[in-house]
Structures are given as structure tokens and as C-alpha cells.
N, C-alpha and C positions, 0 to 999 in steps of 0.2 A: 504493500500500500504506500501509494507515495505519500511524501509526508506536505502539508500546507505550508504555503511559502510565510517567513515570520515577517510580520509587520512591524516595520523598526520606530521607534520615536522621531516624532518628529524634530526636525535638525532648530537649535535657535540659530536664530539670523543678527544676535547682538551677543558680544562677551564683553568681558573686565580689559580683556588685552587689547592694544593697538596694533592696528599694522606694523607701526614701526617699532613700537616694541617684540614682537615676535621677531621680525628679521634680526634686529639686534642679538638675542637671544638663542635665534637656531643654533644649534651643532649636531653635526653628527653623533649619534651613541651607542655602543655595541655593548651597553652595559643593562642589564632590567631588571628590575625587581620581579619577583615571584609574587606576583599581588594580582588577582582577575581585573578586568576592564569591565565598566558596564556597556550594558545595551547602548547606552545614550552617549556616553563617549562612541563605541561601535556606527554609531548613525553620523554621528557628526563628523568623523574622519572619512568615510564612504560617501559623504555627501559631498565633500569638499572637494575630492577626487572628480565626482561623475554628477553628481546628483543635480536635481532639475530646477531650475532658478528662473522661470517663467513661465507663463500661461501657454506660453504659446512652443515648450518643449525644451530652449536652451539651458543648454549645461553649466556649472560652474568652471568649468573653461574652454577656452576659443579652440574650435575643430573648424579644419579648413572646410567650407562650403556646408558646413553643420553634417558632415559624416558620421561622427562619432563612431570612429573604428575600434574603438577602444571595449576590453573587457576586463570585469576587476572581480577577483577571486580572493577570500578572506579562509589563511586557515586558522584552525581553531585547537587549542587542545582542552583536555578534560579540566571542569571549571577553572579557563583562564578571562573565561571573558561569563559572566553572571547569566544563567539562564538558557545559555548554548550550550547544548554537549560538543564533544568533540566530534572535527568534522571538516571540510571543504564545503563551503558557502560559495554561491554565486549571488552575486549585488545583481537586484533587481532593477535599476534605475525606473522606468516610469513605474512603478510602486511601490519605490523606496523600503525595498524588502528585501529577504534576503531567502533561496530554496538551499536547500543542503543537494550538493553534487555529489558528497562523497561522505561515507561514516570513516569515523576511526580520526586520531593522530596523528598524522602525517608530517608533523613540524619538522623530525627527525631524517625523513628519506628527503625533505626540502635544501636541508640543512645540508646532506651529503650530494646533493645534486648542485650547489650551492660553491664544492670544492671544499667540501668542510666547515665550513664556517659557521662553529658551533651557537653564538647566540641566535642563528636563524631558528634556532631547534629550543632554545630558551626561554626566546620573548613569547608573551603570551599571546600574540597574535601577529600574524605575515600576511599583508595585502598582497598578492600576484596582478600585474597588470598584463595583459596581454593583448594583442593587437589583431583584427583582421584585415590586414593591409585590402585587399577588395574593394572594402565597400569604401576607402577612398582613391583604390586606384583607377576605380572605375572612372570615375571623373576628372583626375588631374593626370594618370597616366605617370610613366617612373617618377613625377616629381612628387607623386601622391608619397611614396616612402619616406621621402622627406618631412613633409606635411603630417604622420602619421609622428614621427620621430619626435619632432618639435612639442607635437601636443601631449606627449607620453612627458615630456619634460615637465610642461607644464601642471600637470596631476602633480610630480613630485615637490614641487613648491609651495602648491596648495596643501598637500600631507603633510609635508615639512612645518609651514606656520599654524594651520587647524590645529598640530600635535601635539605646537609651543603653548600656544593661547588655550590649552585643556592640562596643560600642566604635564603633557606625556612628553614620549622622546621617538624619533625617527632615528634611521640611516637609510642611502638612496644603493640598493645591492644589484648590483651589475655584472660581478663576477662570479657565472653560473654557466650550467653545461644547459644553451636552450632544448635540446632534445628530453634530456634527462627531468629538467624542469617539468615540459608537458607530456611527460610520460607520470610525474607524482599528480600531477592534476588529473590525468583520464582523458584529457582534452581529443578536439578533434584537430588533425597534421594541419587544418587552417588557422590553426592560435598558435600565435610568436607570443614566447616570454620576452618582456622586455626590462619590467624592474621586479625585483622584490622590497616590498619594503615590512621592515619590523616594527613593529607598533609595542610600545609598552610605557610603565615608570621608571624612569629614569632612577641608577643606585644612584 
């Protein structure tokens, strides 16, 4: 029985932190507490990434000619984040929700897919972003990969400050075997791994 997709809190649109105090502020961290994340932290780091900031469908950031090639995949392990078991999550964007793609763990084959790099297996949560180059190459043709590149950047800037301004901690992980990567997801051979990134409390 499939399970029903969990409907995430809704994201606030005002905090205590400034823009420019978060950029101040950022740093990379391969360091996390052992401490779960709520749901609501969970919504507000996935929103900031993809999630939908108008009536009329636009994302929280710029996608050349509104493609939005992008897919964002959250793992999960057993209570590290409050009310999710463990698991691979796929973000719903237009229902800011999230279905479970995969049961079980996974932080750890992430981790070794990753080249080792043991806090991918530590922090209590790893966004995967992934790409399907298509649906903007259809339109721009090779310069689409570029266009696809750029916008994958832009997610990690937004995860980066949303993560400052909630008091949590980022790193932007790029060095990973992409095969390896969408072999721990289940995906289909048209998802490019492009970042991982670690979500937790910063020690």
C-alpha cells in the first residue's frame, strides 16, 4: 500500500535574521550534532530550495524560461528529523509535500558513494539535488546545460542562508561518484546528481 504523501508546514515568509546577516554568517560545516530537525525546519529548507512563491507557479529561484529541471530528494534517518521515519523522500513542490521513494537508512551507502565522506552519513539529514537536463534542453539546446548548472547553484545559496537564518548548518558536496549516487536513490538513468547537501546543528 502506498503510503500518502506528508503534508509539510507551511514555510514562514518572515524571520529574526537579515539577508545580510546570514551571508555574513554562512560557513561551510562538516560538523552536526546528533539532535533531530523538525518538520518545520524540514519545510523551510525545501522551500527555499524549490518551493512555490507565487500564484501563478514561480519558484524560489530563477530557472531559465521557468523549466524547473531541477529534483530535490531528502534522506532521512531513524528519528533524525521529528515524525519521519527513516527513508528517501521526494519534495513535492506544487504541494509542498513530501512521498517517501525509498524505506530504510540510506545516509551511510550516501556517504560511501560520496568517496567517504563520513558526516554525509552523520548529519541528520542530506538534500540530493538532481537534474533533468530535458526539460531545459528542450528549449535552449547545449546551452540548456548551462542554464541547468547555474540554477543548481542557485538552490545552494538559498540552503546555505534559509540554514543560517534557522540556526542550522550547510556544506555544498560535490565530490561524489554520480552513478553511485543514483544508484542509493533508485532513480531513473535521466537524474544527474548534482549536489548533496547536509542539513543539521551545527557542534
Amino acid at each position: 500500500m502506498t503510503q500518502p504523501p506528508i503534508k509539510l508546514p507551511s514555510p514562514s515568509l518572515k524571520g529574526k535574521t537579515t539577508v545580510e546577516e546570514a551571508i555574513s554568517k554562512r560557513r561551510s560545516v562538516r560538523r552536526f550534532r546528533a539532535q533531530p530537525l523538525s518538520l518545520l525546519q524540514i519545510s523551510q529548507i525545501l522551500w527555499s530550495a524549490q518551493g512555490i512563491t507565487s500564484t501563478s507557479g514561480l519558484r524560489a529561484v530563477p530557472s531559465a524560461g521557468a523549466t524547473y529541471p531541477l529534483e530535490v530528494f531528502v534522506l532521512v534517518g531513524e528519528q533524525t528529523v521529528e515524525s519521519l521515519k527513516a527513508g528517501i523522500y521526494h519534495y513535492e513542490v506544487d504541494s509542498h509535500s513530501l512521498s517517501l521513494h525509498l524505506k530504510g537508512d540510506l545516509r551511510q551507502e550516501l556517504a560511501e558513494a560520496a568517496l567517504g565522506q563520513g558526516f554525509v552519513a552523520s548529519c541528520p539529514v542530506d538534500v540530493v539535488v538532481c537534474a533533468l537536463f530535458p526539460r531545459t534542453a528542450y528549449r535552449y539546446g547545449r546551452r540548456g546545460e548551462r542554464y541547468v548548472h547555474v540554477e543548481v547553484g542557485h538552490v545552494g545559496q538559498n540552503v546555505s542562508l534559509q540554514a543560517m537564518a534557522l540556526g542550522l548548518a550547510t556544506v555544498m558536496v560535490g565530490a561524489f561518484d554520480d552513478e553511485d549516487v543514483r544508484k542509493v536513490l533508485k532513480a531513473d538513468e535521466q537524474f544527474k546528481p548534482l549536489y548533496i547537501i547536509p542539513v543539521g546543528k551545527p557542534v
